[in-house]
mmJSON file of the N, C-alpha and C atoms, coordinates in Angstrom:
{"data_MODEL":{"atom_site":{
"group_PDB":["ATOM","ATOM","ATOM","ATOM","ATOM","ATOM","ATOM","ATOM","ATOM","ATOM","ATOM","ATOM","ATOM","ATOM","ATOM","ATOM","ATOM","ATOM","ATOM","ATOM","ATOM","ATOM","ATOM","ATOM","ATOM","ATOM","ATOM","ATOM","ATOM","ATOM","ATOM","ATOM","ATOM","ATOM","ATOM","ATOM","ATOM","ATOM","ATOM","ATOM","ATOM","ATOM","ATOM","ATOM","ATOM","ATOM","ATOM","ATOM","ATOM","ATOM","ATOM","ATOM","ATOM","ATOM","ATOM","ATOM","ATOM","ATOM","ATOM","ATOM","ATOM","ATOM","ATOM","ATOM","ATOM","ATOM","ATOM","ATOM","ATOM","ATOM","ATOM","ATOM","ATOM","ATOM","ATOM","ATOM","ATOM","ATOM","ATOM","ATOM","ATOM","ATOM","ATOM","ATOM","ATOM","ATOM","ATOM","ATOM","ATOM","ATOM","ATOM","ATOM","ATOM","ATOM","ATOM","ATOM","ATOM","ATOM","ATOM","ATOM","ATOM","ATOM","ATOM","ATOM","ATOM","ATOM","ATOM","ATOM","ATOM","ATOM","ATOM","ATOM","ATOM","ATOM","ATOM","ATOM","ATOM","ATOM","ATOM","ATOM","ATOM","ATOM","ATOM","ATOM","ATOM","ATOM","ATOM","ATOM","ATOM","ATOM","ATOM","ATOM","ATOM","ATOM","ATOM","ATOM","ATOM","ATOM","ATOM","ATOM","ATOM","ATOM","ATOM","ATOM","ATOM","ATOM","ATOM","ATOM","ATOM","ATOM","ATOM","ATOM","ATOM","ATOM","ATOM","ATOM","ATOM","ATOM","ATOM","ATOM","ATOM","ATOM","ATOM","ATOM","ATOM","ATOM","ATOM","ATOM","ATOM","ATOM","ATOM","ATOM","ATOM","ATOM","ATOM","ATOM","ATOM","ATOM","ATOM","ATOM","ATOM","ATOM","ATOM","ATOM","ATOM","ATOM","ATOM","ATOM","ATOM","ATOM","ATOM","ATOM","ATOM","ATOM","ATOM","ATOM","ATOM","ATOM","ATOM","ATOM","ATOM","ATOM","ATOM","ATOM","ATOM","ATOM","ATOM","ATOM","ATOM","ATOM","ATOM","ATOM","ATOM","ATOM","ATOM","ATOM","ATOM","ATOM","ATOM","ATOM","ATOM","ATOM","ATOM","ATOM","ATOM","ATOM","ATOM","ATOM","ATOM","ATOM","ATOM","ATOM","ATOM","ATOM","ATOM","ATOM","ATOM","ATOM","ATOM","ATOM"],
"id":[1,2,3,4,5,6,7,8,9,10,11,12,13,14,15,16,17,18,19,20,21,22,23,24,25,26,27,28,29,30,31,32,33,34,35,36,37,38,39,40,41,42,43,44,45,46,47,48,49,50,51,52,53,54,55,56,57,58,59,60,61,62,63,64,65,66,67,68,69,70,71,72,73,74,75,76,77,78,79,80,81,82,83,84,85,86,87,88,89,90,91,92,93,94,95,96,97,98,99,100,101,102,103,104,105,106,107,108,109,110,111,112,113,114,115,116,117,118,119,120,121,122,123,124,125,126,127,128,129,130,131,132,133,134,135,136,137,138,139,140,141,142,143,144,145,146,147,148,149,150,151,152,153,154,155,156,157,158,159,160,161,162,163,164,165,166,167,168,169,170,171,172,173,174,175,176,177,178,179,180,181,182,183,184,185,186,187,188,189,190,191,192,193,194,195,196,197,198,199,200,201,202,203,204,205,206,207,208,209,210,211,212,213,214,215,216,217,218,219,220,221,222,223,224,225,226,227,228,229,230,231,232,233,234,235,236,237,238,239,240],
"type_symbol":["N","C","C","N","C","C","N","C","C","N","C","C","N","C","C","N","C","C","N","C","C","N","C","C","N","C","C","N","C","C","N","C","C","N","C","C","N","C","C","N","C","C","N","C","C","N","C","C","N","C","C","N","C","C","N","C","C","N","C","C","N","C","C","N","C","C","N","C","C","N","C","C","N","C","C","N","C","C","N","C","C","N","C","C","N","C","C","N","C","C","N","C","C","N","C","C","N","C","C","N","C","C","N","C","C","N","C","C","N","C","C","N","C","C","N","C","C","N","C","C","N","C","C","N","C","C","N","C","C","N","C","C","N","C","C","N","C","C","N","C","C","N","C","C","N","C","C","N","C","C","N","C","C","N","C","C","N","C","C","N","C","C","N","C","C","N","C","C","N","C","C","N","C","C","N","C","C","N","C","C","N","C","C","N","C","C","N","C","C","N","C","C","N","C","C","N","C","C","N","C","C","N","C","C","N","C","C","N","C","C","N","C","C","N","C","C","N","C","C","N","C","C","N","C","C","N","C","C","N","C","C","N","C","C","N","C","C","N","C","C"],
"label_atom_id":["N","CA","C","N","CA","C","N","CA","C","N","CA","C","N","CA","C","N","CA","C","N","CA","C","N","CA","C","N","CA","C","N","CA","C","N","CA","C","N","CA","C","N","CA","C","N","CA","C","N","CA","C","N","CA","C","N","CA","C","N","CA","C","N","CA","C","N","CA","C","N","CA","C","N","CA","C","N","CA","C","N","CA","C","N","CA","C","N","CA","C","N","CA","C","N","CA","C","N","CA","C","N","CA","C","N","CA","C","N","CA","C","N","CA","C","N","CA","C","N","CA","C","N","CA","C","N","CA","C","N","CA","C","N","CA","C","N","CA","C","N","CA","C","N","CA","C","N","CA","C","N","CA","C","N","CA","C","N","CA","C","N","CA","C","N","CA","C","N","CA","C","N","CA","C","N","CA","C","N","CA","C","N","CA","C","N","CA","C","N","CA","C","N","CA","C","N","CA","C","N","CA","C","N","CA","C","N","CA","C","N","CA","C","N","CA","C","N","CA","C","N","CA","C","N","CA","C","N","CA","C","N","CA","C","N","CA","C","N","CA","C","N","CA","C","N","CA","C","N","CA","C","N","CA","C","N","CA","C","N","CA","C","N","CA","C","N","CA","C","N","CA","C","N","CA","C","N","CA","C"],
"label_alt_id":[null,null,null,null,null,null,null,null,null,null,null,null,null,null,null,null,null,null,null,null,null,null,null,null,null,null,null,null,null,null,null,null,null,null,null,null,null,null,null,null,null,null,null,null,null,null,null,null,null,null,null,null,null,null,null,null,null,null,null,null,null,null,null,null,null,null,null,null,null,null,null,null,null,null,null,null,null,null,null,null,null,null,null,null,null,null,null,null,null,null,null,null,null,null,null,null,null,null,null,null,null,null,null,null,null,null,null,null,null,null,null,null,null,null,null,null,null,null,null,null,null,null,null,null,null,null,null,null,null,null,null,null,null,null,null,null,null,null,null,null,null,null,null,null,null,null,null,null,null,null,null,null,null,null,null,null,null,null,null,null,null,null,null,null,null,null,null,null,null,null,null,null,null,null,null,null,null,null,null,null,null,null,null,null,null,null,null,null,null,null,null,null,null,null,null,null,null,null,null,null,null,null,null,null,null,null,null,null,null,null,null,null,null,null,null,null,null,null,null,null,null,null,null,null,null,null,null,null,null,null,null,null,null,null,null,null,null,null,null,null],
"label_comp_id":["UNK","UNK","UNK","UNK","UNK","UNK","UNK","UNK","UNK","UNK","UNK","UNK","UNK","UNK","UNK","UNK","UNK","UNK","UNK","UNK","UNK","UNK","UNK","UNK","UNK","UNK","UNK","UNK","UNK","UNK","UNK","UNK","UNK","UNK","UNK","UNK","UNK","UNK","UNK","UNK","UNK","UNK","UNK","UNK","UNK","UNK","UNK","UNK","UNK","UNK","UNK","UNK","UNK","UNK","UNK","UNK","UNK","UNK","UNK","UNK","UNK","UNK","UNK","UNK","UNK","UNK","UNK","UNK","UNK","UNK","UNK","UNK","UNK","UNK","UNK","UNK","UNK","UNK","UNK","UNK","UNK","UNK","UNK","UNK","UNK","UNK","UNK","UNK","UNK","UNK","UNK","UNK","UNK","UNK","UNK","UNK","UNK","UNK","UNK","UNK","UNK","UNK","UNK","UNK","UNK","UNK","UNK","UNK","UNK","UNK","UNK","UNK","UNK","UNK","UNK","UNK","UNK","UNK","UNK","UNK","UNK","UNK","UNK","UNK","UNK","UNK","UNK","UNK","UNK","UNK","UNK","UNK","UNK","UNK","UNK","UNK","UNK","UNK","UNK","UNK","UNK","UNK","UNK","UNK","UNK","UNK","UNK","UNK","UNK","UNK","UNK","UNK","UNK","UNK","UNK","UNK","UNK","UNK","UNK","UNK","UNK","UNK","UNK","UNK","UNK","UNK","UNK","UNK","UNK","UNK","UNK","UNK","UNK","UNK","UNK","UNK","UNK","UNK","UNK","UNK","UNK","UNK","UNK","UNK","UNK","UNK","UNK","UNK","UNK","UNK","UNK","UNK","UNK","UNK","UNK","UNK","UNK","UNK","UNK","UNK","UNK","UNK","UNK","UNK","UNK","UNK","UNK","UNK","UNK","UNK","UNK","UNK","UNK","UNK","UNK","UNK","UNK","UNK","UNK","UNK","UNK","UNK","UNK","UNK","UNK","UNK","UNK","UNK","UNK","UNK","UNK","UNK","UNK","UNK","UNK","UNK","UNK","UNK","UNK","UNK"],
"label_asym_id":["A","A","A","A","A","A","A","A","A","A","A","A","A","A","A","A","A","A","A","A","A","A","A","A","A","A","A","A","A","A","A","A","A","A","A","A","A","A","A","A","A","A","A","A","A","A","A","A","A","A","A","A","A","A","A","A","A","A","A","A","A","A","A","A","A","A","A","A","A","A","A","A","A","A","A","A","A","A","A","A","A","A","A","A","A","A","A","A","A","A","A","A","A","A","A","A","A","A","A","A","A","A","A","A","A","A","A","A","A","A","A","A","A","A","A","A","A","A","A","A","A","A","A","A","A","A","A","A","A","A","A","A","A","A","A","A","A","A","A","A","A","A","A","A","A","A","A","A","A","A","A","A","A","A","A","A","A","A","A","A","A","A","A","A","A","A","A","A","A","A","A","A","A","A","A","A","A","A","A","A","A","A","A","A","A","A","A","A","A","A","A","A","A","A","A","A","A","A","A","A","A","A","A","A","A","A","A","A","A","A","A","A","A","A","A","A","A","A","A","A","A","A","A","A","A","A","A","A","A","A","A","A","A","A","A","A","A","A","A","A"],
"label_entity_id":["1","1","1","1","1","1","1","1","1","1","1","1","1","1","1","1","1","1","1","1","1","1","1","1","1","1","1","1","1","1","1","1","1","1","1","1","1","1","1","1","1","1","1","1","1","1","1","1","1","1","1","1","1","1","1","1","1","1","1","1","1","1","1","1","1","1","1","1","1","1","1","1","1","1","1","1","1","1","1","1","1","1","1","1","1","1","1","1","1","1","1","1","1","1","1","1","1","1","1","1","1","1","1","1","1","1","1","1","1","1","1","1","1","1","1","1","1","1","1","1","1","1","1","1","1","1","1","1","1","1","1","1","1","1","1","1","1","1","1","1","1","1","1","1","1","1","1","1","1","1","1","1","1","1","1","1","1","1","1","1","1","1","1","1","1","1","1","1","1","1","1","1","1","1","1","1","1","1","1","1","1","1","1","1","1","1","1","1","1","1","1","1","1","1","1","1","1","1","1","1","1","1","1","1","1","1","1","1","1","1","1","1","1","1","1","1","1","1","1","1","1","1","1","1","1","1","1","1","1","1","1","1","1","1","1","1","1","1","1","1"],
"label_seq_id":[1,1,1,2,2,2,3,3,3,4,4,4,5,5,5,6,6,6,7,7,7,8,8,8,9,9,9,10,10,10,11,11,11,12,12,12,13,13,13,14,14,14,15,15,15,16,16,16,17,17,17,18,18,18,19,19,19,20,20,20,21,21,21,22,22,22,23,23,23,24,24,24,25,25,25,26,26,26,27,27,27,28,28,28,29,29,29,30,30,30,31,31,31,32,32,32,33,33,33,34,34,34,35,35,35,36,36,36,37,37,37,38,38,38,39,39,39,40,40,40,41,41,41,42,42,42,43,43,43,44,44,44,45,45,45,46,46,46,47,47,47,48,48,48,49,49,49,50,50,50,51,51,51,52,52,52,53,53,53,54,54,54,55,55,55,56,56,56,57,57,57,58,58,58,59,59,59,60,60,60,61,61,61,62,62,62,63,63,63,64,64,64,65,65,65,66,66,66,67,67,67,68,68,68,69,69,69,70,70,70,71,71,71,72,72,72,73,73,73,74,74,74,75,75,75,76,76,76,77,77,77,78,78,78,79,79,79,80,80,80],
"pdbx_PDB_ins_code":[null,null,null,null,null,null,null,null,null,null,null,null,null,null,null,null,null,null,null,null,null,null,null,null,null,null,null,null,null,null,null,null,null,null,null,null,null,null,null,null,null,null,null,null,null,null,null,null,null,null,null,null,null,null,null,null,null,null,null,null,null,null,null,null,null,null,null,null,null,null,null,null,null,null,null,null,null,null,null,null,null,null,null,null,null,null,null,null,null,null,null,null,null,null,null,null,null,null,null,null,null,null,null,null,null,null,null,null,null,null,null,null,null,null,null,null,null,null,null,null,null,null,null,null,null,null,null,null,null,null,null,null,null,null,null,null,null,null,null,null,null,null,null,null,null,null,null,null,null,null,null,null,null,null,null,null,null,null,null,null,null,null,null,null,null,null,null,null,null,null,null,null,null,null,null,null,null,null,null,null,null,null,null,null,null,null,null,null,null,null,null,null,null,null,null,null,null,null,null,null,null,null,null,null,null,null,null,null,null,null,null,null,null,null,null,null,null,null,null,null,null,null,null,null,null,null,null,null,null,null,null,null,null,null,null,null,null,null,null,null],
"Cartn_x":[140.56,141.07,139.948,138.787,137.621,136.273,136.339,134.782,134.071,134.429,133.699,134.321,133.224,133.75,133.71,134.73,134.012,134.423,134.036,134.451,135.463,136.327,136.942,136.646,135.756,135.108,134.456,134.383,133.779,134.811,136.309,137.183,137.489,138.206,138.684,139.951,141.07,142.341,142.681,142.687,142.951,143.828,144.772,146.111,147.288,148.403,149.6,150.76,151.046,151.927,153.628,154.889,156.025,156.597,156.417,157.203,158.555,159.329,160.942,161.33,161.582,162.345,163.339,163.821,165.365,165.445,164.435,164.636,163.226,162.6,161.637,161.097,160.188,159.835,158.068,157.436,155.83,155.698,154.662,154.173,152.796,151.765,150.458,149.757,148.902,147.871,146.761,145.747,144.388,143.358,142.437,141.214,139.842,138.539,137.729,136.614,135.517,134.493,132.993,132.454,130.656,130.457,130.337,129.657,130.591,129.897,130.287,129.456,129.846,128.846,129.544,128.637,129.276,129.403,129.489,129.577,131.55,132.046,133.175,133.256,134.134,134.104,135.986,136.203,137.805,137.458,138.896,139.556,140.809,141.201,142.879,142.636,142.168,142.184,143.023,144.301,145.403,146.319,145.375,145.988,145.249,144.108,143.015,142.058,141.244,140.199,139.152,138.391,137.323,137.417,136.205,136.204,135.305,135.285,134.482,134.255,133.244,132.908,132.767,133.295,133.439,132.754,132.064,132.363,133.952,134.085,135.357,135.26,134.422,135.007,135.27,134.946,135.174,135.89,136.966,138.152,138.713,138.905,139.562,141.025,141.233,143.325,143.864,145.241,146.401,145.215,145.87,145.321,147.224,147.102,148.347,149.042,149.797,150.573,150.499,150.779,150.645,148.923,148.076,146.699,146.456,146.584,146.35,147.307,148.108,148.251,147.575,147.469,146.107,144.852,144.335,143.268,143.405,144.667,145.09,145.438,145.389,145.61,144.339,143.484,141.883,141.328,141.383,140.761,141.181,142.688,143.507,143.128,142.57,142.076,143.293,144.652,146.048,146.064,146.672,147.131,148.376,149.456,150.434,151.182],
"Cartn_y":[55.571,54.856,54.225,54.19,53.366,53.953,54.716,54.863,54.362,53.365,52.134,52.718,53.049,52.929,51.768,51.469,49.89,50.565,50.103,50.118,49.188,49.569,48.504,47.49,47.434,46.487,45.215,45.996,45.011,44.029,44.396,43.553,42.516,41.413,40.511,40.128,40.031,39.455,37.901,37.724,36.703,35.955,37.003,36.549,37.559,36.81,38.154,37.142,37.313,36.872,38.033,37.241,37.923,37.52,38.522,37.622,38.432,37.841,38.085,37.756,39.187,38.781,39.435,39.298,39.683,41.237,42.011,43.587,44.529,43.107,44.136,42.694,43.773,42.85,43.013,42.253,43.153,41.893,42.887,42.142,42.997,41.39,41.702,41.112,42.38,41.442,41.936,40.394,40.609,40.53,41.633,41.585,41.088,39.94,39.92,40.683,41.533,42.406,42.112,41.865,41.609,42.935,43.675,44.908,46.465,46.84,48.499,49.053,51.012,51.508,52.25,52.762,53.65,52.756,53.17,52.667,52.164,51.564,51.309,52.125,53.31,54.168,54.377,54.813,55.147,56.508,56.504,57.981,58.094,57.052,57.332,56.906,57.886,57.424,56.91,57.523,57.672,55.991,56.005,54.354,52.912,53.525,52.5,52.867,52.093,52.432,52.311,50.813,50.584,49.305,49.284,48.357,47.455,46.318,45.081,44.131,43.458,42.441,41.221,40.061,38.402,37.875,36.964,35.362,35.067,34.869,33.659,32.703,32.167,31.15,31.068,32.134,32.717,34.07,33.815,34.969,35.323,36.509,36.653,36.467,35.614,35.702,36.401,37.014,36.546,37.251,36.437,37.317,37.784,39.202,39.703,39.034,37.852,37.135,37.447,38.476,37.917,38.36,38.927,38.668,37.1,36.412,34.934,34.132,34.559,34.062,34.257,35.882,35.874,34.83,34.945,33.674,32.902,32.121,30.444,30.078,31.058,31.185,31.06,32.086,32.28,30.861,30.022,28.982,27.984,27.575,26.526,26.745,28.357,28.495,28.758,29.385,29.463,31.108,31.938,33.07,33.43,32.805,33.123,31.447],
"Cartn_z":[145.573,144.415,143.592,144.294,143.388,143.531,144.623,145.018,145.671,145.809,147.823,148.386,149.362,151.001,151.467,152.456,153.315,154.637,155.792,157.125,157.405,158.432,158.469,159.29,160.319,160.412,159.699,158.654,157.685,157.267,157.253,156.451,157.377,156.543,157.544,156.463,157.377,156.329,155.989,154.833,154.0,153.806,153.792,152.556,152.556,153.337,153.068,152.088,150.755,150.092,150.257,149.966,150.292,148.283,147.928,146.507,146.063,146.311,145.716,144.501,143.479,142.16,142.086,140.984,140.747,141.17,140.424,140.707,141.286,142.149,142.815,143.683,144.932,146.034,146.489,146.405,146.391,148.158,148.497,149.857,149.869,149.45,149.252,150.089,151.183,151.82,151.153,151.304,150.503,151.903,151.805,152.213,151.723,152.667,151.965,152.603,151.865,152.312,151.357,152.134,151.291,151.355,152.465,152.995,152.169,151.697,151.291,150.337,150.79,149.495,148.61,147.921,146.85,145.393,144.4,143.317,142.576,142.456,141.777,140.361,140.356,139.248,139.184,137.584,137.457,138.305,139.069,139.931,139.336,138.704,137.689,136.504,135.434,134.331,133.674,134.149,133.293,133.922,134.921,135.38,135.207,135.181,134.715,133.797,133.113,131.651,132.688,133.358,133.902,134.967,135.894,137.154,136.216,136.808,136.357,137.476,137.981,138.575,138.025,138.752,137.801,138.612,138.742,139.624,139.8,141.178,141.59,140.41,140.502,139.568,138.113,137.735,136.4,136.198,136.872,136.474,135.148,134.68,133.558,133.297,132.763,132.213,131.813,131.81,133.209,134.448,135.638,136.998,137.25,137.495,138.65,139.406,139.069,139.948,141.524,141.839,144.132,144.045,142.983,143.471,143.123,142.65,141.995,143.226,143.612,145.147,146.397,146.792,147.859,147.524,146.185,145.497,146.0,145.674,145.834,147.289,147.804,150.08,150.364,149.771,150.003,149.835,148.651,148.804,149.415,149.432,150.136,152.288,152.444,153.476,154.422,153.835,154.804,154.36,155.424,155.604,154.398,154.785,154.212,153.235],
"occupancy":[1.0,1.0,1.0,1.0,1.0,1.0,1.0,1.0,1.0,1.0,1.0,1.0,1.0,1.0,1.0,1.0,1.0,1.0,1.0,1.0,1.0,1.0,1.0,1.0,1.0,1.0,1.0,1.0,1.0,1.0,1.0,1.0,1.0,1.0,1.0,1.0,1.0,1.0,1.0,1.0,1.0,1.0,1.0,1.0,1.0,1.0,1.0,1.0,1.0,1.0,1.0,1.0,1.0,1.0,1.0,1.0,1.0,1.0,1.0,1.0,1.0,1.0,1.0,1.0,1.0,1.0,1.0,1.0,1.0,1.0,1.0,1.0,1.0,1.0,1.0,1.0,1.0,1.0,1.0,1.0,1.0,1.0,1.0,1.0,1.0,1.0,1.0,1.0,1.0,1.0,1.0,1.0,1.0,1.0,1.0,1.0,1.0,1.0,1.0,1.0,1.0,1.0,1.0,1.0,1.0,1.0,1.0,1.0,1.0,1.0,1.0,1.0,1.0,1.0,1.0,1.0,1.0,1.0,1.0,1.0,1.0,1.0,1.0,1.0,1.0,1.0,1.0,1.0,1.0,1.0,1.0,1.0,1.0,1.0,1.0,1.0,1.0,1.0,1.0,1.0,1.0,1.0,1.0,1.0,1.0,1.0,1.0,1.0,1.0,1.0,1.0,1.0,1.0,1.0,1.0,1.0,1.0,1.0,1.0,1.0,1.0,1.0,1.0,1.0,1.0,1.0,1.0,1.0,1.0,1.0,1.0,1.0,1.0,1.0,1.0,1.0,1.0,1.0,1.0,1.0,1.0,1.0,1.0,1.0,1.0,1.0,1.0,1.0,1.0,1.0,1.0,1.0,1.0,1.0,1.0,1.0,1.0,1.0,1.0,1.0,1.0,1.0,1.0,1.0,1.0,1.0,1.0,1.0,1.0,1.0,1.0,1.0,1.0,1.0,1.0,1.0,1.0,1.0,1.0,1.0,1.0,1.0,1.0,1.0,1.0,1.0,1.0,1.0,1.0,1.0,1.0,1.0,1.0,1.0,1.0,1.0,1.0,1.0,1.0,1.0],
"B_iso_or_equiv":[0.0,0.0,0.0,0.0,0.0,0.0,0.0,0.0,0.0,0.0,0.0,0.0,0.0,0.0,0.0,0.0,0.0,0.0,0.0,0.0,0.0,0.0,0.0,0.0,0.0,0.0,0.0,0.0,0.0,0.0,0.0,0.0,0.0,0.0,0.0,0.0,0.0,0.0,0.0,0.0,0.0,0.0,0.0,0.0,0.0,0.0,0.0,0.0,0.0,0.0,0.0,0.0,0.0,0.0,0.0,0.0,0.0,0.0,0.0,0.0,0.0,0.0,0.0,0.0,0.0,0.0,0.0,0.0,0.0,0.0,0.0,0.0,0.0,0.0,0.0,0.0,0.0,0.0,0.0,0.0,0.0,0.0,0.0,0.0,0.0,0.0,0.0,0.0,0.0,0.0,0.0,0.0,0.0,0.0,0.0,0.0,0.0,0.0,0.0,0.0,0.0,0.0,0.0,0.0,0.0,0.0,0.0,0.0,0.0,0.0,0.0,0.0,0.0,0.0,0.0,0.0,0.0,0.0,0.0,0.0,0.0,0.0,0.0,0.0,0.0,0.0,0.0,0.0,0.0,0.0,0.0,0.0,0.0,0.0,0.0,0.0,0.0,0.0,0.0,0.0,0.0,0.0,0.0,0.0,0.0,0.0,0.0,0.0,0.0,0.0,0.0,0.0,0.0,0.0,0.0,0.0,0.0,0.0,0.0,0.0,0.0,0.0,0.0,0.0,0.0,0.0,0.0,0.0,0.0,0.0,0.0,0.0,0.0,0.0,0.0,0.0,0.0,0.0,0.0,0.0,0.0,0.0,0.0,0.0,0.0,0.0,0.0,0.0,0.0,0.0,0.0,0.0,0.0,0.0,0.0,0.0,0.0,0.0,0.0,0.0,0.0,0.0,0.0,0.0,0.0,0.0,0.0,0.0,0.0,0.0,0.0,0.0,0.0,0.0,0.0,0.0,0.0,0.0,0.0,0.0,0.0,0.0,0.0,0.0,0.0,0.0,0.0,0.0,0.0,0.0,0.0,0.0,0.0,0.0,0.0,0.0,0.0,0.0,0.0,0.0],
"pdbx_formal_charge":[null,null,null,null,null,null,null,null,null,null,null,null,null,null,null,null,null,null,null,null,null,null,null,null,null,null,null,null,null,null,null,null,null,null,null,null,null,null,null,null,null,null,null,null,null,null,null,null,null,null,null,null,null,null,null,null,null,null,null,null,null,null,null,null,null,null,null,null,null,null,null,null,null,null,null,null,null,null,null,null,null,null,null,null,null,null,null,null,null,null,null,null,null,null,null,null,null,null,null,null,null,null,null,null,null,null,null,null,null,null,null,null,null,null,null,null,null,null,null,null,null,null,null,null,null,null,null,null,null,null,null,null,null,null,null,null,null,null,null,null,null,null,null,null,null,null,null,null,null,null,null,null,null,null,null,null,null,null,null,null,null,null,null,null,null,null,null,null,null,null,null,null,null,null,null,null,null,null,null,null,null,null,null,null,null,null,null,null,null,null,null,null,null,null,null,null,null,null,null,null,null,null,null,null,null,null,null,null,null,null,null,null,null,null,null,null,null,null,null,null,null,null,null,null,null,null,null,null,null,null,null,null,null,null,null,null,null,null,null,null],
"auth_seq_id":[1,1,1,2,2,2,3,3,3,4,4,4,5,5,5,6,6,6,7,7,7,8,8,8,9,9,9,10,10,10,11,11,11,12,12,12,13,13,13,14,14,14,15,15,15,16,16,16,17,17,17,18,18,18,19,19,19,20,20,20,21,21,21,22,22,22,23,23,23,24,24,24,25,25,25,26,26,26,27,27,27,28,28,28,29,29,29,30,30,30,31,31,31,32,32,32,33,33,33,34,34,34,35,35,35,36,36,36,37,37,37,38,38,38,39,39,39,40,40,40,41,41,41,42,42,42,43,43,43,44,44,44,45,45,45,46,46,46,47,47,47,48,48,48,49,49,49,50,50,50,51,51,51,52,52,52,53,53,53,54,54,54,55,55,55,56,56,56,57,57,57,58,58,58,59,59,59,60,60,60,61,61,61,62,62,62,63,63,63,64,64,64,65,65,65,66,66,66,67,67,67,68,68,68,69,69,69,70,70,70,71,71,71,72,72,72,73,73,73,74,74,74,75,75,75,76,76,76,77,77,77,78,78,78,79,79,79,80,80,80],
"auth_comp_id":["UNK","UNK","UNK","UNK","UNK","UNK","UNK","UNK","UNK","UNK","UNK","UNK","UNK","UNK","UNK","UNK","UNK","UNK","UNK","UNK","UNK","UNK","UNK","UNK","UNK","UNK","UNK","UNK","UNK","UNK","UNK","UNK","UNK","UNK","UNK","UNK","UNK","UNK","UNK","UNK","UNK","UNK","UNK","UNK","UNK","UNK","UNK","UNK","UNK","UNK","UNK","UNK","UNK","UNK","UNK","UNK","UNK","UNK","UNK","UNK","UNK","UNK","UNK","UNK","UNK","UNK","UNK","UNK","UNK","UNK","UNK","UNK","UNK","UNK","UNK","UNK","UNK","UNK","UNK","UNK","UNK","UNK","UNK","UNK","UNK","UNK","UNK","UNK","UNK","UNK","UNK","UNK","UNK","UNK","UNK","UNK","UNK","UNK","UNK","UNK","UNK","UNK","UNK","UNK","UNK","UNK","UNK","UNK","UNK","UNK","UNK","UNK","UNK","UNK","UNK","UNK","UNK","UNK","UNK","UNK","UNK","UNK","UNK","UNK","UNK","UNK","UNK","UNK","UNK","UNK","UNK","UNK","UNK","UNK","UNK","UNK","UNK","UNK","UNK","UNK","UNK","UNK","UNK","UNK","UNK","UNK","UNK","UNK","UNK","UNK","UNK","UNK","UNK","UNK","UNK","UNK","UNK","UNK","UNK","UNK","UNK","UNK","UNK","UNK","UNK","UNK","UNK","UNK","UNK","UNK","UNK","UNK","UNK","UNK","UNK","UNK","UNK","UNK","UNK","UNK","UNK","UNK","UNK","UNK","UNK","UNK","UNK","UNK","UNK","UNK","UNK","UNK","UNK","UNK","UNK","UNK","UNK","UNK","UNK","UNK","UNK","UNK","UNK","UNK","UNK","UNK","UNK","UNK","UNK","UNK","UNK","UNK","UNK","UNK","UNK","UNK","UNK","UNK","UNK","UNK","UNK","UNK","UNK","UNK","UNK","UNK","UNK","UNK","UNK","UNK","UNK","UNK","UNK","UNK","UNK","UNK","UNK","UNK","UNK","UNK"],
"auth_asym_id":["A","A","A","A","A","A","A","A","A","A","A","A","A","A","A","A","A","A","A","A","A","A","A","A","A","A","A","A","A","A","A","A","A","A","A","A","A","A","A","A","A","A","A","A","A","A","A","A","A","A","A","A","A","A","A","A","A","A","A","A","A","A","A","A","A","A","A","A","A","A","A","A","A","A","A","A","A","A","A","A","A","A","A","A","A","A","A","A","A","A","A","A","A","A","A","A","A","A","A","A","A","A","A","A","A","A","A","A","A","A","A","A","A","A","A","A","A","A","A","A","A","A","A","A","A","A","A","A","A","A","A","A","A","A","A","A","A","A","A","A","A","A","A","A","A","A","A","A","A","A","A","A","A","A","A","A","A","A","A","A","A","A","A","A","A","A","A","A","A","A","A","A","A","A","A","A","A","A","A","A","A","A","A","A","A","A","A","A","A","A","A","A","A","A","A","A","A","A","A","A","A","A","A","A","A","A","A","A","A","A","A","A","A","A","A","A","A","A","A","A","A","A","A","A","A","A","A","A","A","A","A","A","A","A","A","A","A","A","A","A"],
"auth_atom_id":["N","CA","C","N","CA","C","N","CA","C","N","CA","C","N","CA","C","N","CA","C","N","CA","C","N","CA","C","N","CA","C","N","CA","C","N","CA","C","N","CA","C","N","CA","C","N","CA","C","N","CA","C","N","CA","C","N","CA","C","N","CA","C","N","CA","C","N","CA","C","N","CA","C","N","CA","C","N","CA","C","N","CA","C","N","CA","C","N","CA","C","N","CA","C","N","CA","C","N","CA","C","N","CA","C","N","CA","C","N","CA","C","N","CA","C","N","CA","C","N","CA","C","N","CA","C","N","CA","C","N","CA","C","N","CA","C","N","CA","C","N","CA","C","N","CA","C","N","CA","C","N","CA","C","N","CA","C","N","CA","C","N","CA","C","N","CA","C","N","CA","C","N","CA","C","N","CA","C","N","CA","C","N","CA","C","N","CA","C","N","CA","C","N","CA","C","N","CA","C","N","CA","C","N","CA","C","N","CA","C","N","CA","C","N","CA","C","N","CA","C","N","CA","C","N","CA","C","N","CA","C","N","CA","C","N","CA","C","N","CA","C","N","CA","C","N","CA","C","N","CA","C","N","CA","C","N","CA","C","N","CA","C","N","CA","C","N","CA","C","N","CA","C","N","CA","C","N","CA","C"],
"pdbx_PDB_model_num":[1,1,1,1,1,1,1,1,1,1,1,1,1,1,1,1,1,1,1,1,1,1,1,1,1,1,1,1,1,1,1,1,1,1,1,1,1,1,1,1,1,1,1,1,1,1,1,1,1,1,1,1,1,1,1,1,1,1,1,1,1,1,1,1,1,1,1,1,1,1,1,1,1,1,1,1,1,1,1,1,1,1,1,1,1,1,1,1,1,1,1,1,1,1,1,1,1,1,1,1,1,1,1,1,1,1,1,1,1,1,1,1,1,1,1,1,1,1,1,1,1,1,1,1,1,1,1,1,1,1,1,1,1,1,1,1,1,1,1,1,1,1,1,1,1,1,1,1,1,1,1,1,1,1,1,1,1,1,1,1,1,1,1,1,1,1,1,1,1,1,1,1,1,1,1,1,1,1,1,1,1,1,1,1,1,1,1,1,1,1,1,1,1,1,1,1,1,1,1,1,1,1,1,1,1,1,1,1,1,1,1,1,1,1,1,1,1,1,1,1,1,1,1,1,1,1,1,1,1,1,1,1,1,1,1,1,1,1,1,1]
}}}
C-alpha cells in the first residue's frame, strides 16, 4: 500500500478505537514503528495523489476522526 516494509517486530500497538455511527462501524488499531525501509511512494493512484511526513506536533487539518483518536490514546498513554 506504500512501499515500507517494517518487520513486525518492529511494531508495537498503541491504540485500538471502536467507533459507532449511524450507518457504518470502523475499528482502528494504530501501530507505532521508528524502524523500516523502503521509500513511501503512491501504489493507488486512483486512491491517493501523495505521502507526506509532519511533526506530531504539527499535524495538518481535519485529521481522520478514529486516526485523531489512536493520536489522542497515543498521547493520553491508554490502549483503548
Amino acid at each position: 500500500e506504500t512501499g515500507i516494509e517494517i518487520n513486525e517486530a518492529d511494531l508495537r500497538l498503541i491504540s485500538v478505537s471502536d467507533d459507532i455511527l449511524p450507518d457504518v462501524h470502523f475499528i482502528t488499531a494504530g501501530f507505532f514503528c521508528e524502524k523500516f525501509t523502503g521509500e513511501a511512494r503512491v501504489m493507488e493512484p486512483d486512491v491517493i495523489t501523495q505521502w507526506q511526513w509532519f511533526d506530531f506536533g504539527v499535524l495538518p487539518a481535519p485529521i481522520y476522526f478514529p486516526s485523531k483518536k489512536v493520536l489522542d490514546n497515543f498521547l493520553a498513554k491508554k490502549i483503548y
